[in-house]
C-alpha positions in Angstrom: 92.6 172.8 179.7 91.9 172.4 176.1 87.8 172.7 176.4 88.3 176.3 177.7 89.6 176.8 174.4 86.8 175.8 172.6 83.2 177.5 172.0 80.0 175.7 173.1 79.3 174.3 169.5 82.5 172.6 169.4 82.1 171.4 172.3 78.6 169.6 171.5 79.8 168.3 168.1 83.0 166.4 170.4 80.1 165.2 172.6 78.2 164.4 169.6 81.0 162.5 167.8 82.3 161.3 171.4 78.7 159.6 171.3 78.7 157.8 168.3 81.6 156.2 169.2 80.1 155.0 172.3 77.2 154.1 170.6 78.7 151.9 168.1 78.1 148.2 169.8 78.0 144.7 168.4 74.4 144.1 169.7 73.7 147.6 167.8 73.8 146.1 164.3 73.8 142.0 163.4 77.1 140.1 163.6 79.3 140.9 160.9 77.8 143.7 159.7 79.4 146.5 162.1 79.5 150.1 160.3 80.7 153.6 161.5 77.6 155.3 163.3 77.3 159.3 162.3 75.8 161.8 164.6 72.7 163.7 163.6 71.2 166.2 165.2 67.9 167.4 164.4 65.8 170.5 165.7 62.2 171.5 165.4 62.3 175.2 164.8 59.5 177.4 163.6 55.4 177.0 162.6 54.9 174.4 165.7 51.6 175.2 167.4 50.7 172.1 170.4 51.5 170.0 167.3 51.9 165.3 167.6 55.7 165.6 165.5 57.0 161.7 164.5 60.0 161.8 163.0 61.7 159.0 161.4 65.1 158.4 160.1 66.0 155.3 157.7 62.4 153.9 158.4 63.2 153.7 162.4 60.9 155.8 164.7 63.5 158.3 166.6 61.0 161.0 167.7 57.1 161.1 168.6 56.0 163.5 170.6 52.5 165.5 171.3 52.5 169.3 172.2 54.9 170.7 170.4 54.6 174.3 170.1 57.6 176.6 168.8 59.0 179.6 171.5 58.8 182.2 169.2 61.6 184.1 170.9 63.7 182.2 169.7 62.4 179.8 166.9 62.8 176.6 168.6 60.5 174.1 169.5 62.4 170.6 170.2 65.9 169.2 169.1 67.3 165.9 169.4 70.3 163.4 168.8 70.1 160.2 167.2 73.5 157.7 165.8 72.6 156.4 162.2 74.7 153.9 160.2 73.9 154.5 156.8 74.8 157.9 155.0 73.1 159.5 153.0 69.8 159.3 155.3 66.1 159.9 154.7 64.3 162.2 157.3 60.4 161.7 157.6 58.5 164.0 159.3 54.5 163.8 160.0 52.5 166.3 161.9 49.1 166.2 163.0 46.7 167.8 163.6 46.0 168.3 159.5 48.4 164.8 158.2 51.1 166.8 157.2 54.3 165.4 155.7 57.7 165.8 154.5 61.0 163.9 154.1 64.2 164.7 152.7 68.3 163.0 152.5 70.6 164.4 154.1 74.1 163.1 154.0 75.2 163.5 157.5 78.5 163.6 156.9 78.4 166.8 155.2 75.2 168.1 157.1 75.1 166.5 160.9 72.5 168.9 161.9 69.0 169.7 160.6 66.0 172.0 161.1 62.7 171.2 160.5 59.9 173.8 160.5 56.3 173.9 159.6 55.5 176.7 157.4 52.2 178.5 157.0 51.3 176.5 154.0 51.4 173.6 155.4 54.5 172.0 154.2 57.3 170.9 156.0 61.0 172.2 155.2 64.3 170.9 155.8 67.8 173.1 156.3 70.8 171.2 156.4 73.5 172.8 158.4 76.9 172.3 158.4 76.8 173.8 162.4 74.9 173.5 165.4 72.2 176.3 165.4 71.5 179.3 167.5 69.3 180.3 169.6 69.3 183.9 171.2 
């Protein structure tokens, strides 16, 4: 079977892509306007301490969620999917306590996954990745 051949990460970028596919639906988008969906996946690494995260991508509200706190084993707090149609993107990110924010494009196509942490400072910070991330 070929998915024996294949390491977890490839697997979940097939799933991934398998997904947007699926996802791609006429009552998705207005009549006439249909456009290839792209997979993003995004992941709330390190600084998160019983944090409210919102997340928005292209001005739509994928992510809100209260009590988000990082396992600092292994530097991972959340992660998520979400299909977007346009390419590049813009990420939002707000975190409160404190009215924190950050945003950042990504062109997914090149990058389809994304880390977000909240370093000690304050700010927010975005790493692009080419693969799925790690966690040990």
């Amino acid at each position: 079977m070929i998915l024996l051949n294949m390491t977890p990460q490839r697997i979940l970028a097939l799933i991934i892509a398998m997904s947007g596919l699926a996802c791609n639906t006429s009552w998705d988008q207005p009549a006439g306007s249909w456009r290839p969906m792209h997979p993003l996946h995004i992941a709330l690494h390190d600084g998160f301490q019983g944090h409210t995260v919102a997340i928005t991508v292209e001005g739509r509200e994928v992510y809100n969620r209260s009590s988000v706190t990082t396992n600092v084993a292994i530097s991972r707090a959340d992660a998520f999917d979400v299909q977007v149609a346009s390419n590049p993107v813009r990420i939002e990110v707000s975190v409160e306590p404190g009215g924190r924010q950050g945003s950042t494009e990504i062109d997914v196509t090149q990058s389809p996954f994304v880390a977000v942490s909240l370093e000690r400072d304050g700010s927010i910070t975005f790493q692009p990745s080419t693969q799925l991330f790690r966690y040990m």
